[in-house]
C-alpha positions, -999 to 999 in steps of 0.1 A, spaced: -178 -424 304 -177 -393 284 -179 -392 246 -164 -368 221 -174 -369 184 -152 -362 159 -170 -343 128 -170 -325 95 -193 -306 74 -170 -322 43 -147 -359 43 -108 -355 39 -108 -325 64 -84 -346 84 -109 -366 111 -93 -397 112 -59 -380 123 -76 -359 147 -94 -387 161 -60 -407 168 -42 -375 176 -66 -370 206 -70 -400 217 -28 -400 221 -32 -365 242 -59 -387 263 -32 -413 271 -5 -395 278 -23 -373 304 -34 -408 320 -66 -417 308 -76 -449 287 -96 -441 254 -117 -459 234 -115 -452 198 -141 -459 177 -151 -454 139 -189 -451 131 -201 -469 100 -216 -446 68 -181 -442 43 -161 -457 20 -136 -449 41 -149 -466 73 -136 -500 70 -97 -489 70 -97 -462 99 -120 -486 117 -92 -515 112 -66 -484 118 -80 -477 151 -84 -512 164 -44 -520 156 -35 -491 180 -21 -500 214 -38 -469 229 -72 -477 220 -89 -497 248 -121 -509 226 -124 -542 211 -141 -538 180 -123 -546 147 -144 -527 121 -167 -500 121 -198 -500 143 -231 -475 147 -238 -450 172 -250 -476 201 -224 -501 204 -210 -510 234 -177 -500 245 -150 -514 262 -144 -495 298 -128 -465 293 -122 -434 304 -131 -415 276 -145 -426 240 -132 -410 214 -154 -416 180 -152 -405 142 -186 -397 125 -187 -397 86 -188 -365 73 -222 -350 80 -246 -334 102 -239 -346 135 -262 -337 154 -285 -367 160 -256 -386 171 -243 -361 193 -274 -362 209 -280 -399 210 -242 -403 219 -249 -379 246 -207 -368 234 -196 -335 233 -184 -328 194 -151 -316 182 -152 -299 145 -125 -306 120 -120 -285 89 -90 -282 69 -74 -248 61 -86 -222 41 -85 -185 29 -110 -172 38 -121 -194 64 -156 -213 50 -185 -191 72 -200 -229 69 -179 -237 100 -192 -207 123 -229 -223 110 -217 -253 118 -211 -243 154 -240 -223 163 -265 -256 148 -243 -276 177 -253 -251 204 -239 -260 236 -230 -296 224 -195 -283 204 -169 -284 221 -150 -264 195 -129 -269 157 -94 -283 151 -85 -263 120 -55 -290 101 -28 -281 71 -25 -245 82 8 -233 66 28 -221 94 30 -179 83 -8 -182 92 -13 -198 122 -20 -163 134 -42 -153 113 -63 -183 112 -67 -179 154 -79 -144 147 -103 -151 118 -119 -177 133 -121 -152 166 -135 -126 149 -162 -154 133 -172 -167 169 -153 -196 164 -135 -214 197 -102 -232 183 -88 -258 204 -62 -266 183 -44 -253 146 -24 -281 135 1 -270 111 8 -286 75 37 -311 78 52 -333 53 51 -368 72 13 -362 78 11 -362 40 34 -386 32 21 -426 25 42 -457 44 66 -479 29 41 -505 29 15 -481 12 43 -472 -15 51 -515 -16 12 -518 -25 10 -490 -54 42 -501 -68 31 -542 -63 70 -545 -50 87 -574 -36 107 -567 -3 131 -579 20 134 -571 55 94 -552 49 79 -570 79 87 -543 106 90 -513 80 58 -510 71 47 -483 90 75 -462 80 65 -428 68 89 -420 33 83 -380 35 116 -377 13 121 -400 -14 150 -396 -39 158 -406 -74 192 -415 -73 217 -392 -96 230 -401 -128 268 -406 -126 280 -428 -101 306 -408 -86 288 -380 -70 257 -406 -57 271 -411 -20 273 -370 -11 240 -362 -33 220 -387 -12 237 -378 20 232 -338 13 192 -343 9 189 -367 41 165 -389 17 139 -417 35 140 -440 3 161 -439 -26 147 -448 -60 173 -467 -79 178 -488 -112 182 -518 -109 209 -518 -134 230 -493 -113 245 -516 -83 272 -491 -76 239 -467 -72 226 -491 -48 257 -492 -25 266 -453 -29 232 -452 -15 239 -473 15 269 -460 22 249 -427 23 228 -442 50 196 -442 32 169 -463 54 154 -475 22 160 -489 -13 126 -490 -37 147 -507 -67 132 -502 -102 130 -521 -137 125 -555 -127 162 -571 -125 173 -587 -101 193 -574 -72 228 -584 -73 238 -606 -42 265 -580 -27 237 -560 -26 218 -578 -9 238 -586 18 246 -555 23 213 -540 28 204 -570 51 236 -564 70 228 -530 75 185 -542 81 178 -518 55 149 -528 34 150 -529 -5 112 -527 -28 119 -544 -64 93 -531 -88 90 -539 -123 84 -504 -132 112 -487 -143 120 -454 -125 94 -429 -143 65 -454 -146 73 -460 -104 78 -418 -96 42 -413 -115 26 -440 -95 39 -426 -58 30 -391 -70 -7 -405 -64 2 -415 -31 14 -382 -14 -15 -363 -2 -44 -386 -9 -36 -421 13 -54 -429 42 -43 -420 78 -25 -445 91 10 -455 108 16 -452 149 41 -423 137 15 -406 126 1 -406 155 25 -389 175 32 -364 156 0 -350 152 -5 -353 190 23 -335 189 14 -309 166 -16 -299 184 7 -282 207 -4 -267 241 -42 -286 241 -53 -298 277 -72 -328 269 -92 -322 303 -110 -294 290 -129 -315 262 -139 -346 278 
């Protein structure tokens, strides 16, 4: 079966996304992918686990493995290297190798060294978190450096954004109705307003993911339902009155209580945005989708 190998000359470039992101352009143009994280970070363990929870990924193994393990029997494998050299597995791997590099101005001449040390064996880059005003300008730098792009894949928030169970984690919550929310991705949390009155239209206007409430305001926490909001994440430790309650599990809305109160919570999901591992089958899509026109066929 052919192999691709998903590299970087530097870790957080976005691999692990790519990786997934692919191997969901694979599917949908029919073909069954393995998917498969190699062994060598601190960050193997969890895509490995990632990777193995996906419905499109046709391999069996459940953590990270080296360069020769066997595959399940699929059309294509699809495998993330640590961040490295990759040369010596591309060549014992036999895979053709896709770089990924996250944006930047200038474009590092590290990635057009990158390439020629592949030789025939790269396949080409996916540049990720280019700002939309510069897609353009990134195609024609990395043009003008030598560079074959298969795919930019512009900055979006949701890519960025941790899951509710992530956020549950950081802020050690207690949940109801968290079971089959976890992989939701909160790209637009809100702190609820001040005054009561106004909360119903100010969460409605900003078309918020989660609300962050006190858990002293209940008329907060129902102007936010009423609002629609598809999350509560409930702070300062009280208890959530039982109106509430039934509310938000009439409604299967979901509702975090955290002991923090409101700023201690905000500081500790500020850490989050940006800098959790990939991970959530939403995720997946839309990256597959944000790689735009790419036919799949022509890399594997």
């Amino acid at each position: 079966m052919p192999s691709l190998l998903i590299a970087a000359p530097q870790s957080l470039g976005g691999k692990t996304a790519v990786a997934a992101g692919l191997a969901e352009r694979f599917t949908d143009a029919g073909r069954s992918v393995a998917l498969l994280r190699l062994a060598g970070d601190e960050h193997a363990g969890a895509d490995a686990e990632f990777f193995a929870s996906l419905a499109i990924n046709a391999a069996r193994q459940t953590g990270p493995v080296g360069p020769l393990a066997a595959t399940a029997g699929a059309d294509v494998t699809v495998v993330e290297a640590p961040a490295g050299d990759p040369r010596q597995l591309a060549s014992t791997l036999a895979a053709r190798v896709v770089i990924v590099a996250a944006y930047a101005d200038p474009m590092s001449a590290d990635i057009s060294s990158y390439c020629r040390a592949l030789e025939d064996s790269c396949a080409g880059v996916i540049i990720t978190r280019v700002p939309h005003r510069r897609l353009g300008t990134t195609r024609a730098a990395a043009e003008a450096n030598g560079i074959r792009i298969v795919a930019l894949v512009p900055e979006d928030r949701s890519l960025a954004a941790p899951t509710l169970g992530a956020i549950a984690g950081a802020l050690e919550a207690e949940g109801s109705l968290l079971d089959g929310a976890r992989e939701t991705v909160i790209d637009r949390p809100l702190i609820s307003s001040i005054s009561a009155d106004p909360a119903q239209d100010y969460v409605a206007r900003y078309n918020a993911t989660a609300v962050i409430v006190r858990s002293d305001k209940p008329d907060q926490q129902l102007a936010a339902l009423n609002a629609g909001a598809p999350c509560l994440i409930v702070t300062g430790g009280l208890s959530v009155l039982s109106y509430v309650e039934d509310r938000a599990e009439e409604e299967e809305i979901p509702i975090l209580r955290t002991r923090y109160d409101t700023v201690g919570a905000v500081e500790r999901l500020e850490t989050l945005y940006a800098a959790t591992p990939f991970s959530g089958r939403a995720k997946v899509e839309r990256v597959a989708q944000l790689m735009g026109d790419l036919d799949v066929s022509l890399l594997a």
